[in-house]
N, CA, C and O of each residue as an XYZ file, in Angstrom:
356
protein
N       0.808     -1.187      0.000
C       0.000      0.000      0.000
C       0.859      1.262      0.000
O       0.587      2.311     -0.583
N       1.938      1.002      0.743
C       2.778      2.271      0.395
C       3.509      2.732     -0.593
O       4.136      3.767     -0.367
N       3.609      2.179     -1.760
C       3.995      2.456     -3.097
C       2.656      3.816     -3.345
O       2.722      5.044     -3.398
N       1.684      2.966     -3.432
C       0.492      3.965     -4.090
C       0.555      4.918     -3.225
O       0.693      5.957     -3.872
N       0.525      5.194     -1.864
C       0.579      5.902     -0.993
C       1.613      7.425     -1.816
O       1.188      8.578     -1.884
N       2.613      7.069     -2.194
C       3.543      7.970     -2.296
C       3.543      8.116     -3.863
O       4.103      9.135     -4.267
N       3.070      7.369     -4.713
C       2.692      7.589     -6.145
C       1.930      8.327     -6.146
O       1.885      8.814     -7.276
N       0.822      9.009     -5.147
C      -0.333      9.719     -5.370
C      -0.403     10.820     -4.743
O      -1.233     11.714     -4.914
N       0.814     10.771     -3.705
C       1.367     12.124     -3.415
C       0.471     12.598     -2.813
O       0.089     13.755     -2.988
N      -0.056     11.752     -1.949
C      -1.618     12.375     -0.801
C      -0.552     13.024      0.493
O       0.574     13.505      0.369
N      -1.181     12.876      1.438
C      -0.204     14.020      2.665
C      -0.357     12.554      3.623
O      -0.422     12.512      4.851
N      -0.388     11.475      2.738
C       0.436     10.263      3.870
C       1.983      9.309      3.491
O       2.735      8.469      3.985
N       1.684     10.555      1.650
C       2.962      9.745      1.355
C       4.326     10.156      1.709
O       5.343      9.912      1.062
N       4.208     10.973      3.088
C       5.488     11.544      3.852
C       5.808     10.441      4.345
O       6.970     10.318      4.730
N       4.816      9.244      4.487
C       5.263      8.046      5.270
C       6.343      6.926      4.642
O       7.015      6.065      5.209
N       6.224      7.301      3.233
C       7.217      6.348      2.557
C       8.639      6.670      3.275
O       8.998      7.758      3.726
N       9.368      5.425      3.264
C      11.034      5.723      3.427
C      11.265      5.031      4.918
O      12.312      4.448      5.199
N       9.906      5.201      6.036
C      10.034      5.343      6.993
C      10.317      3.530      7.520
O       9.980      2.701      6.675
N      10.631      3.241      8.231
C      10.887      2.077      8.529
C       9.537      1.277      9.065
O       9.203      0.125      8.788
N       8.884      2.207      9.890
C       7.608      1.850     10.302
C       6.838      3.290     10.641
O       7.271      4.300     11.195
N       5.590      3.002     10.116
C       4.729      4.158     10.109
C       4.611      4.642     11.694
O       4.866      3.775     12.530
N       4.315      5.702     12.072
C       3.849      5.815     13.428
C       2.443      5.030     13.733
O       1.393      5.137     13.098
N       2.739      4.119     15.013
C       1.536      3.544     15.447
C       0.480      4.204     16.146
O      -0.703      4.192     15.807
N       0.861      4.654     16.923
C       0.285      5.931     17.958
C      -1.105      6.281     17.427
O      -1.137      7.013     16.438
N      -2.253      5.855     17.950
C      -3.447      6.474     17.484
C      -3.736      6.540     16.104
O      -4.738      7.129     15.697
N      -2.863      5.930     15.287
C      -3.164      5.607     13.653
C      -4.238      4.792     12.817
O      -4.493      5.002     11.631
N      -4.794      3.883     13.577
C      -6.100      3.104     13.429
C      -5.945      2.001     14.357
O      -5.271      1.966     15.386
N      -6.967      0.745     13.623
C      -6.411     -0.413     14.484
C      -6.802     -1.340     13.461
O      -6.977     -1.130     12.260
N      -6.898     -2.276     14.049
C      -7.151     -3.617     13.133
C      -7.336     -5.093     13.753
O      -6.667     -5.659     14.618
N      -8.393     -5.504     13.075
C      -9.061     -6.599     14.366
C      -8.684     -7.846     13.229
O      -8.592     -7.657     12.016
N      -8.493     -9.146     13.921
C      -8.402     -9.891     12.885
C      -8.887    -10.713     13.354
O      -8.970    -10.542     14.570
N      -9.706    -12.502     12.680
C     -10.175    -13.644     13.450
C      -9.237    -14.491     13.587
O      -8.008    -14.447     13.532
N      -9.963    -15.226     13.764
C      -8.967    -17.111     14.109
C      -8.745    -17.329     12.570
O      -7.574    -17.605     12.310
N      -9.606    -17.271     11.462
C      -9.438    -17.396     10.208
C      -8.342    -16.958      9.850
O      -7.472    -17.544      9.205
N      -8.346    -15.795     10.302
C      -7.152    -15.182      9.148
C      -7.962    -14.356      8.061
O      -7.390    -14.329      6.971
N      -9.083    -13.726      8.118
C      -9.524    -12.527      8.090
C      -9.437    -11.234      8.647
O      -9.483    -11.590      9.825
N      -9.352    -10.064      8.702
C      -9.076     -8.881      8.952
C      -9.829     -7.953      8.420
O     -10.491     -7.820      7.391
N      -9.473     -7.092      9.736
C     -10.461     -5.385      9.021
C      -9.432     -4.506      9.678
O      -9.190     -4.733     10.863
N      -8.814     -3.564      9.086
C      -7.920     -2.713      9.394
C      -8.966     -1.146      8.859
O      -9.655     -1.020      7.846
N      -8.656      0.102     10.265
C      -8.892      1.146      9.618
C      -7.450      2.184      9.915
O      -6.530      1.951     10.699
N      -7.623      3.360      9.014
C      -6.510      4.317      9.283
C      -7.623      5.302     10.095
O      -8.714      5.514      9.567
N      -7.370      5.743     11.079
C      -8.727      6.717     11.341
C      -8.191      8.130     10.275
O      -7.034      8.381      9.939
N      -9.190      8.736      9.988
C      -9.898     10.315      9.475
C      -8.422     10.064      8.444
O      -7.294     10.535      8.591
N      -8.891      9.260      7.525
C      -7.057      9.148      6.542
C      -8.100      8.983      4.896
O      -7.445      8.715      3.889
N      -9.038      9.087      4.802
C      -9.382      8.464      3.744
C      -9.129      9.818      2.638
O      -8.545      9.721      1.559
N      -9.847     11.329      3.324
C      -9.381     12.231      2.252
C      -7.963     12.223      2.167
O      -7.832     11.768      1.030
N      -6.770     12.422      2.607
C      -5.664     12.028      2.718
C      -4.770     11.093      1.804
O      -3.738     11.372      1.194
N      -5.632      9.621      1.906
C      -5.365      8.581      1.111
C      -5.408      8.851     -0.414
O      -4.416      8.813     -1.143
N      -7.349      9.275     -1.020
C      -7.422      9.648     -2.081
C      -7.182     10.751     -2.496
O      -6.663     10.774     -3.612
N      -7.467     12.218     -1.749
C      -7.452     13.232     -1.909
C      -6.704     13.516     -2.747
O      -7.331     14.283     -3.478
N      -5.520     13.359     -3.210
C      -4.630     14.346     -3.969
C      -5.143     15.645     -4.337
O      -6.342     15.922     -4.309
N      -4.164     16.491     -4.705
C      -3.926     17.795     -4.925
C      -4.303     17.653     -6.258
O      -3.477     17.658     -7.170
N      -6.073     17.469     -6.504
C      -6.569     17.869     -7.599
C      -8.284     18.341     -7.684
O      -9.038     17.984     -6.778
N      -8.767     19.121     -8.786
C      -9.877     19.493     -8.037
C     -10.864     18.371     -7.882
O     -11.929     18.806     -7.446
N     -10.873     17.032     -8.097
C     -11.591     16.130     -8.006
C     -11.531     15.600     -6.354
O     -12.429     15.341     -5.553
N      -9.991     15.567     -6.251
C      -9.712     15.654     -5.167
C     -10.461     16.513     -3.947
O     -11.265     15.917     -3.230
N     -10.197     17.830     -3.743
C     -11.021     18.451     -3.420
C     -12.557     18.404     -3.446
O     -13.109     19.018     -2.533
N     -13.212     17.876     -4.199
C     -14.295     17.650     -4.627
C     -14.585     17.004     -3.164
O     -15.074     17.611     -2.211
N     -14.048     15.210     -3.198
C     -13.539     14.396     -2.869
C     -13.908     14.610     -0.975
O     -14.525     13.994     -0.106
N     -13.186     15.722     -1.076
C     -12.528     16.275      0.886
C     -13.979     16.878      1.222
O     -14.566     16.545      2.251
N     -14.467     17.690      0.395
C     -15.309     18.746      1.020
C     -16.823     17.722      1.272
O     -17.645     17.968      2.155
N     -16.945     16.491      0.224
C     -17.933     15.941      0.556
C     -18.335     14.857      1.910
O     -19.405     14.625      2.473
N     -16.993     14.359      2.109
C     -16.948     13.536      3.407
C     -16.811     14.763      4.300
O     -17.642     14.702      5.206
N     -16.212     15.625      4.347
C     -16.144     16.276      5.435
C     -17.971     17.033      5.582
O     -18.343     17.181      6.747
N     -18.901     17.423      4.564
C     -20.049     17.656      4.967
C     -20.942     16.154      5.615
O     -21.787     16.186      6.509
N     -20.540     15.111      4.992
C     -21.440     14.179      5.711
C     -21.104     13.330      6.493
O     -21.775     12.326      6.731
N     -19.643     13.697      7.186
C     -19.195     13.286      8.034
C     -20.616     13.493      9.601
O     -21.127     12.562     10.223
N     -20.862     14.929      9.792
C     -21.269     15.079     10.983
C     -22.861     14.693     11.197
O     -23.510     15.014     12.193
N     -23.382     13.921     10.037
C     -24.456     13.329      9.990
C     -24.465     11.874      9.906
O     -25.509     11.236      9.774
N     -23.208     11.301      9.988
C     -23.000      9.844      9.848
C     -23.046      9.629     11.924
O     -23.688      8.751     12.501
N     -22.381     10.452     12.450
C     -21.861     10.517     13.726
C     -22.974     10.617     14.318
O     -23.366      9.838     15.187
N     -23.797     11.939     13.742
C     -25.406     11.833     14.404
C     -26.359     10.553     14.395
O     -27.162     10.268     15.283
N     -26.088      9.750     13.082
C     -26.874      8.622     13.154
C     -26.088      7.401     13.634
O     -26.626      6.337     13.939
N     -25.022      7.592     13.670
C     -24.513      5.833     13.878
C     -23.841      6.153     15.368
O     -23.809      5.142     16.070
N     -23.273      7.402     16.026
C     -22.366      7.453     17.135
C     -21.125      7.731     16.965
O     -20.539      7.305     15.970
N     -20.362      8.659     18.099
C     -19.313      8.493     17.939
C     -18.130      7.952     17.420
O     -17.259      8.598     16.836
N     -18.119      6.523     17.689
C     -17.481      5.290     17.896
C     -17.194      4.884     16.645
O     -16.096      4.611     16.161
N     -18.734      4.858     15.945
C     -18.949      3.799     14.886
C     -19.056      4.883     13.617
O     -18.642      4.541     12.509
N     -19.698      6.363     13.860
C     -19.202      7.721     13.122
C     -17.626      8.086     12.212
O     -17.274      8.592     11.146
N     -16.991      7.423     13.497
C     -15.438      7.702     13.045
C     -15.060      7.016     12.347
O     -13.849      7.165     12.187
N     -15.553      6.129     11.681
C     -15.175      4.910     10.594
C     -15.504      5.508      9.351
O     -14.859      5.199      8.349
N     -16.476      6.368      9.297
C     -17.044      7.240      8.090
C     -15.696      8.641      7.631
O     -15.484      9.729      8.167
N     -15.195      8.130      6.738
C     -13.907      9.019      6.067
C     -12.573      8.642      6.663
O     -11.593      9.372      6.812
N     -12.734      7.164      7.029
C     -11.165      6.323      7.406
C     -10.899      5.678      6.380
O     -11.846      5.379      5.653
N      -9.692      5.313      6.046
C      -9.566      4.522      5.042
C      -9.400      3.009      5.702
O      -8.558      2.693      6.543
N     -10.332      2.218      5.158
C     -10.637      0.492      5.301
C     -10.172     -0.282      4.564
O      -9.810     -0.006      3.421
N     -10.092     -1.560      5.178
C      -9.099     -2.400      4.914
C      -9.151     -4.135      4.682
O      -8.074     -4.685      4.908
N     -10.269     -5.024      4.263
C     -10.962     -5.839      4.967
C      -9.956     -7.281      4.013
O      -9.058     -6.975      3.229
N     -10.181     -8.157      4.175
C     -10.293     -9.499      3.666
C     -11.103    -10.452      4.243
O     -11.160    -11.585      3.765
């Protein structure tokens, strides 16, 4: 993921180079006995796609308006998943 990360020149591809990303409050990621997974980045998704274009922009301004109506209906908790970038198998 970090190739594209830094091919797309979003404001996470400062992370390329790094040996390990900062963990610290960066998302989390639950996995089963299977060997299935769901990983999120929290509030990373404009970030991820966003680039510095006006689609991009497009892109930012719309999660960020329906961000505070996802939070009103689903909660805090489960709100903050709305404009993370996800991760599943």
């Amino acid at each position: 993921h970090l190739a594209s990360l830094m091919a797309l020149g979003g404001e996470l591809a400062a992370i390329g180079g790094n040996e390990a990303p900062p963990n610290e409050g960066l998302g989390m990621q639950v996995t089963s006995r299977s060997g299935h997974g769901f990983g999120v980045l929290w509030d990373s998704a404009p970030a991820v796609h966003a680039i510095n274009s006006k689609a991009g922009t497009l892109y930012r301004e719309w999660f960020s308006s329906r961000r505070p109506k996802m939070v009103e209906k689903l909660g805090a908790k489960v709100g903050r998943i709305y404009g993370s970038h996800l991760n599943c198998t």
